[in-house]
Structure formats: C-alpha cells, structure tokens
C-alpha positions as CSV (number, residue, x, y, z in Angstrom):
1,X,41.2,132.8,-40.1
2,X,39.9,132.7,-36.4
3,X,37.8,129.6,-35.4
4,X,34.3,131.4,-35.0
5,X,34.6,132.2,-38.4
6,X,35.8,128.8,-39.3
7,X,32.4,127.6,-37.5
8,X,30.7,130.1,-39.5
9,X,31.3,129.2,-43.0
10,X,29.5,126.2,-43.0
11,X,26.3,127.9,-41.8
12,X,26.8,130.2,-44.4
13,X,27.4,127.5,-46.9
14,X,24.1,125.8,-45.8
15,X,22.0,129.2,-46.4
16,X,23.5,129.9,-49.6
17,X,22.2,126.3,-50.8
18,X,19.4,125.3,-49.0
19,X,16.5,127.1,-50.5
20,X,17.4,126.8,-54.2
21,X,18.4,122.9,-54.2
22,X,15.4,121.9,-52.0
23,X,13.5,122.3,-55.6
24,X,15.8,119.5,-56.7
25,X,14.9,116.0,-56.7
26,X,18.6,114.1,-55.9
27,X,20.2,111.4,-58.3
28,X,21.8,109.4,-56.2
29,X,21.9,110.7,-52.6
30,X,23.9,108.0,-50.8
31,X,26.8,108.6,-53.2
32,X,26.8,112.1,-53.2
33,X,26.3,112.1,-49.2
34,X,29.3,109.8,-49.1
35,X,31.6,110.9,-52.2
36,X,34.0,113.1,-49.9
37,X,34.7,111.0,-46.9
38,X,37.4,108.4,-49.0
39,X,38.8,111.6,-49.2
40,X,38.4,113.0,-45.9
41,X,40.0,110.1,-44.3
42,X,42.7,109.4,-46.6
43,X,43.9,113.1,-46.1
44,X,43.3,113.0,-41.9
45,X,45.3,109.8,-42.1
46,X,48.1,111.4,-43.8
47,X,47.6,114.5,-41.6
48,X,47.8,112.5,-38.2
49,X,50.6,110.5,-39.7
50,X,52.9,112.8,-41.0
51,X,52.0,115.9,-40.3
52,X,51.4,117.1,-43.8
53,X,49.8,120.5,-43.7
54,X,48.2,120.5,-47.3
55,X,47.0,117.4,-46.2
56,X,45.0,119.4,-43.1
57,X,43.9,121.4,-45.6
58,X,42.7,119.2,-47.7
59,X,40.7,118.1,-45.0
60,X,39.0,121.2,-44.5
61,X,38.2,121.7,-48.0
62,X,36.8,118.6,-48.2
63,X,34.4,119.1,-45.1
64,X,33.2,122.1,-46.7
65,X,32.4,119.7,-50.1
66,X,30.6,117.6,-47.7
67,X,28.1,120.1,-47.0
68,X,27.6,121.5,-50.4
69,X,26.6,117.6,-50.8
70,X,24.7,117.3,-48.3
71,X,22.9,120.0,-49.1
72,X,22.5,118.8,-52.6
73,X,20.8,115.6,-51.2
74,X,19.2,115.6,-48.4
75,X,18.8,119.6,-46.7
76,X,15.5,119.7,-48.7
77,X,14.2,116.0,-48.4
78,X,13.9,116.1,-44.6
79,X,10.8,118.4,-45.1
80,X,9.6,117.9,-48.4
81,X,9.5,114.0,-47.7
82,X,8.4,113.6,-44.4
83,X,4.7,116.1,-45.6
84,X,4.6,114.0,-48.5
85,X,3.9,110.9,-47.0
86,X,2.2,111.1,-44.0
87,X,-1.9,111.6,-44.0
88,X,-3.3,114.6,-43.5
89,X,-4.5,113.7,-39.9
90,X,-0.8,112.3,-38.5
91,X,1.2,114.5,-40.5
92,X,2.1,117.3,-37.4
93,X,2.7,114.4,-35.3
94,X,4.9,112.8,-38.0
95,X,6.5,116.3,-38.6
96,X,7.0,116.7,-34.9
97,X,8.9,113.2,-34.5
98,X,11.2,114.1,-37.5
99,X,12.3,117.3,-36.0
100,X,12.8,115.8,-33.0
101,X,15.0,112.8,-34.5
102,X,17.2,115.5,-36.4
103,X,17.6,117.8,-33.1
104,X,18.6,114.5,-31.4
105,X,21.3,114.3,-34.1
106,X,22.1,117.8,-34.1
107,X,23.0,117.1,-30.3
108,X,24.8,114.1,-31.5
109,X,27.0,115.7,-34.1
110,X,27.8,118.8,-31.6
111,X,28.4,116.9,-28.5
112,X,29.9,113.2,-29.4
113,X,31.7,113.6,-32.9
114,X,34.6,115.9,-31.0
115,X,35.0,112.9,-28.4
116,X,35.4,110.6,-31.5
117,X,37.6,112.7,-33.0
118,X,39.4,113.1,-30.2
119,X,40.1,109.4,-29.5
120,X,39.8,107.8,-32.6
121,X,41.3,110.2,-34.2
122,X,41.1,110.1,-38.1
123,X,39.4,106.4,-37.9
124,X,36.0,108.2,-36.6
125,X,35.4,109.1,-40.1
126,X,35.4,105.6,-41.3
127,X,32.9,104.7,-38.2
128,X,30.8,107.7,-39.4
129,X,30.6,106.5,-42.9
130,X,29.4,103.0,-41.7
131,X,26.9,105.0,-39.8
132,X,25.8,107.3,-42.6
133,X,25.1,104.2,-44.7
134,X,22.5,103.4,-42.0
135,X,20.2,106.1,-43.5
C-alpha cells in the first residue's frame, strides 16, 4: 500500500459515514471519541519500544477505528448543533465562526500533530487525549 492511498482511506472512511450517522443523535460522545486512544498508545509504545510490527499495525487499525468514532459522534454535530442554537439573526455569523474554529484545527492537525509525533513520539497521543477532553 503506497502512502497516498494510506492518506486516502480515511477520507474515504469519513464519506462513507458522514451523511448517514449525522441523522444519529450520539450516546456518549466523549467515550466513543476517546475509546481508541488507550489503545493507540499502548500499541505505539510497544511499537517504538520494541519494534513489534503487529503492534504498528495495530496502530493503524486503530486510527482508522478512530474515525469511524469520530464520525459516529461528532462529524454531524458540528452543523446540526451549531444552527440549532443560535437565533435566526446571528446564526451565519455563528456558522461562519465555527467553520473557521474547525479550519483553524484542520491546520492544526495537518501542520503540528507530525512535529509532535515526531518529537514526542508515542507520548503525543496521551497529550492529545488530554486535549480532546477539552471539548
């Protein structure tokens, strides 16, 4: 498997789930957000450690169980929340602000996350979890 279509899949992944779930209220967002990243890290620690390569893919597969969670909880929320609560005359404004908060985190997650991976290493996950808790 080359690395653009490594890249790819989870694009894929998000269009395959994104229009059907976004009619689903979540149960439990935070912990289904959150459920794979024990994981994650436990198996990038073993990976880093000792070089385990069912451990690396582990890894992967769990990333790609991240999404389908992510998906699950929040890929339809961002929208559906964000017109739900704001008045009719704020609500482009409101819209406008929360599109530009999850471009700035789009930049965030294409630009920073590889220099924390890079340097932390498999400890940037656990400092990601803290921050996804911030939510």
């Amino acid at each position: 498997m080359d690395v653009v279509e490594l890249n790819l899949r989870p694009a894929k992944t998000k269009i395959i789930y994104k229009i059907p779930l976004a009619l689903i209220m979540p149960v439990g967002t935070r912990y289904k957000h959150l459920t794979p990243y024990l994981p994650v890290t436990i198996r990038s620690a073993q990976y880093a450690l000792h070089g385990s390569k069912a451990a690396g893919k582990a890894v992967v597969a769990l990333i790609f169980l991240y999404n389908t969670t992510y998906n699950f909880g929040w890929s339809g929320l961002l929208v559906a929340y964000s017109v739900e609560i704001l008045p009719y005359y704020i609500r482009a404004r409101g819209f406008m602000l929360m599109d530009l908060a999850v471009q700035v985190a789009l930049v965030f997650n294409q630009y920073v996350n590889p220099i924390g991976l890079k340097n932390l290493g498999w400890k940037y996950y656990i400092f990601y979890c803290s921050g996804s808790q911030l939510n």
